[in-house]
N, C-alpha and C positions, 0 to 999 in steps of 0.2 A: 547472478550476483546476489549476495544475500541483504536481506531486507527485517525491518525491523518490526517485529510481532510476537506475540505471545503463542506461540507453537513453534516445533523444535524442524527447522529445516527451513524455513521460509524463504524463498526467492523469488527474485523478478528476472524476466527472460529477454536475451537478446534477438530477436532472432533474423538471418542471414534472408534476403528476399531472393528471389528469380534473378531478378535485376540490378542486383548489388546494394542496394540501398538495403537498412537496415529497421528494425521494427522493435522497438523496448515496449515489454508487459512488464506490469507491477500489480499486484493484485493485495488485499489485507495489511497495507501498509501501516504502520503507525506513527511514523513520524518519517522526515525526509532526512537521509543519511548523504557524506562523502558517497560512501558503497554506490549506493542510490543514482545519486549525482554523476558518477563515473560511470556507472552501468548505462546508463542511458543517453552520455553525452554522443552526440551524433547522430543521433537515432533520425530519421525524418518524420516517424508515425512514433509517437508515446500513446498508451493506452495505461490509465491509473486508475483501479477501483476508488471510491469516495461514496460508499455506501448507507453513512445514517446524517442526519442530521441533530442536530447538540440539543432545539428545540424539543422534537420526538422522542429523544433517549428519555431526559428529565421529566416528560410528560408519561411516559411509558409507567408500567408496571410492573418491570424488569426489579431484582431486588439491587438496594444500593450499590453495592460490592461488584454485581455484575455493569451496572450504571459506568461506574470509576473504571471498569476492567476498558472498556470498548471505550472510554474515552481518554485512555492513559497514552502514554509514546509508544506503547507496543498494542493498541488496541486497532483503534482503526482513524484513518481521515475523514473529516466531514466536508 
């Protein structure tokens, strides 16, 4: 399913278990979409990257522009 981020292909995966239950990944997410939501309804195990915190970014010494890039809806979740 596709997922919403700043690089050209981005998705999160369903994937089919042993056992029939199911497994939703989402990785570099930027905001939470329908797509999203759909992708993952049923799932029993969700696994969501959530890699920076909002704190650290603005304390960083990242330049502005890249600051705003990783905290915009296609950046990432905190």
């Amino acid at each position: 399913f596709a997922t919403c981020h700043d690089s050209v292909g981005s998705l999160g995966y369903r994937i089919l278990l042993p056992d029939g239950g199911e497994l939703g990944f989402a990785t570099d997410l930027g905001c939470y979409t329908a797509a999203v939501e759909e992708g993952l309804r049923g799932c029993r195990t969700v696994m969501l990257e959530s890699n920076y915190d909002d704190g650290m970014i603005l304390a960083s010494d990242y330049p502005y522009y890249l600051k705003r890039r990783i905290q915009s809806n296609n950046g990432h979740l905190s």
